[in-house]
C-alpha positions in Angstrom: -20.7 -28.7 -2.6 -18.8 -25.9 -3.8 -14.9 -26.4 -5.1 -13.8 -23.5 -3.6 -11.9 -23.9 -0.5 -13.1 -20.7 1.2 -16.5 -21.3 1.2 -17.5 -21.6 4.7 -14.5 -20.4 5.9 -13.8 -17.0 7.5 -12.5 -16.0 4.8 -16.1 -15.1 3.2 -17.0 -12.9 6.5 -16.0 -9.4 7.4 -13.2 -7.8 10.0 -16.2 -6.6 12.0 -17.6 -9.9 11.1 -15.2 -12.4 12.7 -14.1 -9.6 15.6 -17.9 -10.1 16.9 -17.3 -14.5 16.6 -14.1 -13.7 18.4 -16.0 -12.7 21.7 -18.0 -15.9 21.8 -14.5 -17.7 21.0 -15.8 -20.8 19.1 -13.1 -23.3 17.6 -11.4 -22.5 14.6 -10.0 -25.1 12.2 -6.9 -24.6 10.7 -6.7 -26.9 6.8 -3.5 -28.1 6.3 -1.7 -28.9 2.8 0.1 -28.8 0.4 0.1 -28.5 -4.2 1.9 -31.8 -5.5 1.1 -34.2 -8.2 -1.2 -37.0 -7.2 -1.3 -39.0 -10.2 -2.6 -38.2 -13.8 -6.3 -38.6 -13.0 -6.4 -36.1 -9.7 -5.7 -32.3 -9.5 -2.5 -31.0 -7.6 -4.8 -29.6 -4.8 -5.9 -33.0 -3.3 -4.3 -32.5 0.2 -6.1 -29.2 0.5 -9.1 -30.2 -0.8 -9.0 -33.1 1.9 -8.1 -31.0 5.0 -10.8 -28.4 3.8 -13.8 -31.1 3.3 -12.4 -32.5 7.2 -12.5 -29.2 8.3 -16.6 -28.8 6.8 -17.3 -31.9 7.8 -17.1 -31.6 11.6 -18.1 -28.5 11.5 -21.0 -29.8 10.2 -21.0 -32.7 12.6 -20.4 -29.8 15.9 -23.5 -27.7 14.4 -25.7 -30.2 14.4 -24.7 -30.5 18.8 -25.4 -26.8 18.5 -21.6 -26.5 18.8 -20.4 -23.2 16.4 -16.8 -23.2 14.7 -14.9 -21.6 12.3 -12.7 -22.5 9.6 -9.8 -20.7 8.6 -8.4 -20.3 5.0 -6.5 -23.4 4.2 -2.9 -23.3 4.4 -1.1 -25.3 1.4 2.4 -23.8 0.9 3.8 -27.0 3.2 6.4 -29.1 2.0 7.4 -31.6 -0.4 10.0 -33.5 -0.4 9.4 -36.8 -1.7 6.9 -35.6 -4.5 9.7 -32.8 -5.2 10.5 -33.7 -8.7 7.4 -34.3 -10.3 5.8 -31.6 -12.3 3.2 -29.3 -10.2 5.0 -30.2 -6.7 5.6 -26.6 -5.6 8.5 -26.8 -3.6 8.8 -24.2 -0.3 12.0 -23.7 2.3 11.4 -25.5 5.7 12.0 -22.0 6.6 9.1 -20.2 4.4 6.7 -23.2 5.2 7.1 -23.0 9.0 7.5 -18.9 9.7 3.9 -19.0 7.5 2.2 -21.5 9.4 3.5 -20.0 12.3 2.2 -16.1 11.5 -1.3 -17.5 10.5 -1.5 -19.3 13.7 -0.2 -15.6 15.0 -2.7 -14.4 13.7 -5.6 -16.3 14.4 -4.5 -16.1 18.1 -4.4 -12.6 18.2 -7.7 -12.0 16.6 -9.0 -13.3 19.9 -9.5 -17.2 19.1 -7.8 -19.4 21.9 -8.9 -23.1 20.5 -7.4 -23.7 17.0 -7.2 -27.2 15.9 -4.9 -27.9 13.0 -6.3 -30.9 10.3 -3.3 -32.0 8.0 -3.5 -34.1 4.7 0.0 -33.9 3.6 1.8 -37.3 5.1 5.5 -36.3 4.0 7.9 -36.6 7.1 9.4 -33.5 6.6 6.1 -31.5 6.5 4.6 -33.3 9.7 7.9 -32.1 11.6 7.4 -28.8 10.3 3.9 -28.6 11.6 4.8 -30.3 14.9 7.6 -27.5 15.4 5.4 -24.8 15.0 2.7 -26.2 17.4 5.2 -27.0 20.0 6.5 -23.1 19.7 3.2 -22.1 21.0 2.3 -24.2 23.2 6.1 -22.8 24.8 4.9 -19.3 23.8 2.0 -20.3 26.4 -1.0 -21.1 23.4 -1.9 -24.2 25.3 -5.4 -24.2 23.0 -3.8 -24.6 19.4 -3.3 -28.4 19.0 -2.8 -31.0 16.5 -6.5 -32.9 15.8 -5.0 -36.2 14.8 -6.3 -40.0 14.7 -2.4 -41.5 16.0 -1.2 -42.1 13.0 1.9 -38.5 13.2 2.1 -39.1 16.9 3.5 -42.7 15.8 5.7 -41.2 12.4 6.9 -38.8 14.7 7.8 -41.1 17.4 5.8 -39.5 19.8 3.3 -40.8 22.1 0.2 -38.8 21.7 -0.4 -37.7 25.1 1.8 -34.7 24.5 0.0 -31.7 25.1 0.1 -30.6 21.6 -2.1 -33.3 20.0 -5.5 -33.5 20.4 -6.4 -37.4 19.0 -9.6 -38.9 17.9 -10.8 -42.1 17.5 -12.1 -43.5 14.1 -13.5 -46.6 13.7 -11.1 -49.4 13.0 -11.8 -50.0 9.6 -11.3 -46.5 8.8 -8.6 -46.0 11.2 -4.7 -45.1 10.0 -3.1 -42.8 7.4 -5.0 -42.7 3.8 -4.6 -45.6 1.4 -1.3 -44.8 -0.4 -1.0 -41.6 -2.3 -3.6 -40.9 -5.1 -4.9 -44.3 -4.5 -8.3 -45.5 -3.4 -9.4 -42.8 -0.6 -7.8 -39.9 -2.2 -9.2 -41.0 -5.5 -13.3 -42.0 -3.7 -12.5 -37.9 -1.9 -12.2 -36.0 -4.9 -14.3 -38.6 -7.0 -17.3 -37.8 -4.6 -17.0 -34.4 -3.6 -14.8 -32.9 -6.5 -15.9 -35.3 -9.5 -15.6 -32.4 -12.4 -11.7 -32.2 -11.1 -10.8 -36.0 -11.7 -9.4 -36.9 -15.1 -11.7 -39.9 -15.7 -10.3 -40.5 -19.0 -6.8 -41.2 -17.5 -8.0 -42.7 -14.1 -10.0 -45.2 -16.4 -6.7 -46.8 -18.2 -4.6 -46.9 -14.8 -4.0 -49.7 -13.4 -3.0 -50.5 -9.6 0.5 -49.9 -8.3 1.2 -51.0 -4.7 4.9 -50.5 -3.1 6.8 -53.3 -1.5 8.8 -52.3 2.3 11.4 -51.3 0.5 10.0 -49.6 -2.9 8.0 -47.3 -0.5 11.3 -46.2 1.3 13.0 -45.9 -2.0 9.9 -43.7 -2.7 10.4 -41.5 0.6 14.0 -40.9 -0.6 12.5 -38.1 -2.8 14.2 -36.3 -5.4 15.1 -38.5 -8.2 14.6 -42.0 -6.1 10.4 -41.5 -6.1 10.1 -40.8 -9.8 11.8 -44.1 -10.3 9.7 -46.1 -8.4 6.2 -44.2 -9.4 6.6 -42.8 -12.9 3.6 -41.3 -13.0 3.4 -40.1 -9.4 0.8 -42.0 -7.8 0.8 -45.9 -6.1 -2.3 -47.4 -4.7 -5.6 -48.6 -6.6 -7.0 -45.6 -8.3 -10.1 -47.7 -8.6 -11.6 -47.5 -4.8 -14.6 -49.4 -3.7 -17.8 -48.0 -3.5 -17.6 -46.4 -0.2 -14.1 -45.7 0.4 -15.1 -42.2 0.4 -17.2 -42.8 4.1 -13.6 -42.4 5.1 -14.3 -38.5 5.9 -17.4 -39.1 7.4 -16.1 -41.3 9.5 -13.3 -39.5 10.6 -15.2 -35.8 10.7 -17.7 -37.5 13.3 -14.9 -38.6 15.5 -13.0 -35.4 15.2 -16.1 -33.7 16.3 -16.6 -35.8 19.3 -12.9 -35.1 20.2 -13.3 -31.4 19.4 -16.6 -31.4 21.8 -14.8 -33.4 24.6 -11.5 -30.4 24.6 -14.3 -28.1 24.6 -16.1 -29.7 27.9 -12.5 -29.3 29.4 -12.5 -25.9 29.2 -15.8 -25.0 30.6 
């Protein structure tokens, strides 16, 4: 697989291109991310590089029904606030992050595309209100077809239900259900490791050892600023060592996006 996050992407096609895709109006996936430090052994482009392999995943997954979809570029100027202070955490305005998202989603909209399903890989709080602000906006601007393609786990941080209109859930198997294990730990290490291996630092990921937060080191941690580089020095917790197979976490959860994507597709016809 290629590193480059616009392959298979509409960003590789022409205007004339995507206006003729428009008239058939297949799903478009919108990557969500953001550039932080995940450690010394992984690259500051994890979170878009897991959003992006998501996103080519299911497509995968929907072209094998004889489903088409397209991915849009991924966006990765979201924000960080709790990885803030480490080196290579570009930091953006709530302001900058949401009137982006907001214009690409504009945009995609207005090239014709009524079903756009947003895939985030950025957990911050901060960022997943940002995103759920933006997606509410159009749903009120009267976009009922952009939603949020989510296994439960922002619903629940956002104390939501999930049966708001905006979210569009699916349904992973158990053992690979819930938010990604700890940040630059086992599945983000097995997803880059697998897919991305020439970007790991194996030298460093070699010597690291495990670091899992207590209750309340991980809410010291979501403090941000100077409180998280206190309790992870070197910007990662979790075990950078993942099994085997921790990686069959996309897999898993491309397959059930696609069979959520297929049913809000059946809805429509």
């Amino acid at each position: 697989m290629s590193y480059s996050i616009f392959e298979d992407t509409v960003a590789e096609m022409t205007g004339q291109e995507l206006e003729a895709a428009a008239l058939r109006n297949p799903p478009m996936f919108l990557p969500l991310g953001v550039i932080e430090a995940h450690g010394p052994h992984l690259p500051l482009g994890t979170d878009v590089y897991g959003s992006y392999l998501l996103c080519r995943l299911t497509r995968r997954r929907l072209a094998e029904r004889g489903v088409e979809s397209l991915i849009a570029p991924p966006y990765y100027w979201g924000i960080n606030f709790v990885t803030g202070a480490f080196p290579g955490s570009f930091r953006v305005r709530r302001e900058i992050a949401e009137g982006l998202l907001s214009d690409i989603l504009d945009t995609v909209l207005e090239s014709g595309f009524t079903r756009v399903f947003l895939v985030n890989h950025q957990g911050d709080l901060r960022h997943k209100q940002m995103v759920a602000d933006v997606v509410r906006a159009k749903h009120t601007a009267g976009h009922a077809g952009v939603q949020w393609l989510d296994d439960g786990a922002s619903p629940a941080r956002l104390e939501q239900t999930g049966e708001e209109p905006m979210w569009r859930l699916y349904d992973p198997p158990e053992e690979w259900r819930g938010r990604l294990k700890t940040h630059g730990g086992e599945t983000e290490t097995a997803l880059v490791g697998r897919y991305f291996p020439e970007l790991v630092n194996w030298d460093e990921q070699e010597h690291l050892a495990a670091a899992y937060l207590s209750a309340p080191e991980l809410a010291e941690w979501r403090r941000g600023g100077e409180h998280a580089p206190k309790v992870t020095p070197l910007g990662y917790h979790g075990d950078p060592h993942p099994s085997y197979d921790e990686w069959r976490y996309y897999d898993h959860h491309a397959k059930a996006m696609a069979d959520a994507v297929a049913t809000a597709l059946s809805e429509n016809d």
